[in-house]
N, C-alpha and C positions, 0 to 999 in steps of 0.2 A: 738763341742763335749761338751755333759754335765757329768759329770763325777759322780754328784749327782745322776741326773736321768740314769744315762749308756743309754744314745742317742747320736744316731751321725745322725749331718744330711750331708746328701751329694748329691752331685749335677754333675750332667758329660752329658758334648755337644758334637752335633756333626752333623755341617752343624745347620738345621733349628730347629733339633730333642734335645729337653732336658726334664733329668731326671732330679726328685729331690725323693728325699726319704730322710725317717727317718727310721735309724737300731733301737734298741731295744735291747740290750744287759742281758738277764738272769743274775741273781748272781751266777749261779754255770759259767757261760762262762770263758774262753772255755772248762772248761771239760766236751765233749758230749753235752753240750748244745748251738746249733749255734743262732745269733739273729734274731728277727722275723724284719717284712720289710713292711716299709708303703710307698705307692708313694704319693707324694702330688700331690693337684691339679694347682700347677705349672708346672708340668707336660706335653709336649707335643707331649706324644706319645699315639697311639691308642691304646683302650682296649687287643686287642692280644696283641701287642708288651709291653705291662705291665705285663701281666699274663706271657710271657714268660719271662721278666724280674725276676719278683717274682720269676718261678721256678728255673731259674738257677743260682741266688744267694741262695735259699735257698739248692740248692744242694752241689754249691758249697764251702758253709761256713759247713753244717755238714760234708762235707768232712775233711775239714780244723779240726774240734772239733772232731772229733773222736781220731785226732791223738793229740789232746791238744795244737794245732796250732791258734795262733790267724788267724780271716780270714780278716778283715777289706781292708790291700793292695791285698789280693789275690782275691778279688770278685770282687774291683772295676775295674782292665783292663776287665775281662768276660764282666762287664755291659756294658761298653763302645762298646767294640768288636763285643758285640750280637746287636746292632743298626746299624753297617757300612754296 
């Protein structure tokens, strides 16, 4: 985590398949503004399974900011879950 830049990079396996990304964290976060989501190309999951990555963390974090909830631990089981 950089705390200067508000990035987090994160990374989560499972079997052969691994994610890595970088969140993006807004200065107004979390109020109503959830973070934006980069996968790197460490990455070894296929274009679908990226794009659905991307959307169901980004669903699930404005979920999280609407209510002024940090989302960071509530996203990461989702990502993990949606690749098993």
């Amino acid at each position: 985590m950089n705390v200067e830049r508000r990035t987090c990079e994160v990374s989560a396996a499972c079997g052969a398949l691994e994610v890595n990304l970088t969140m993006h964290f807004p200065d107004d976060y979390p109020n109503n503004s959830a973070p934006t989501f980069v996968l790197n190309c460490e990455s070894t999951v296929d274009d679908s399974a990226q794009s659905k990555l991307i959307k169901v963390n980004i669903f699930t974090c404005s979920s999280f900011c609407m209510t002024f909830t940090p989302c960071l631990s509530g996203s990461l089981p989702i990502q993990v879950e949606e690749e098993i």
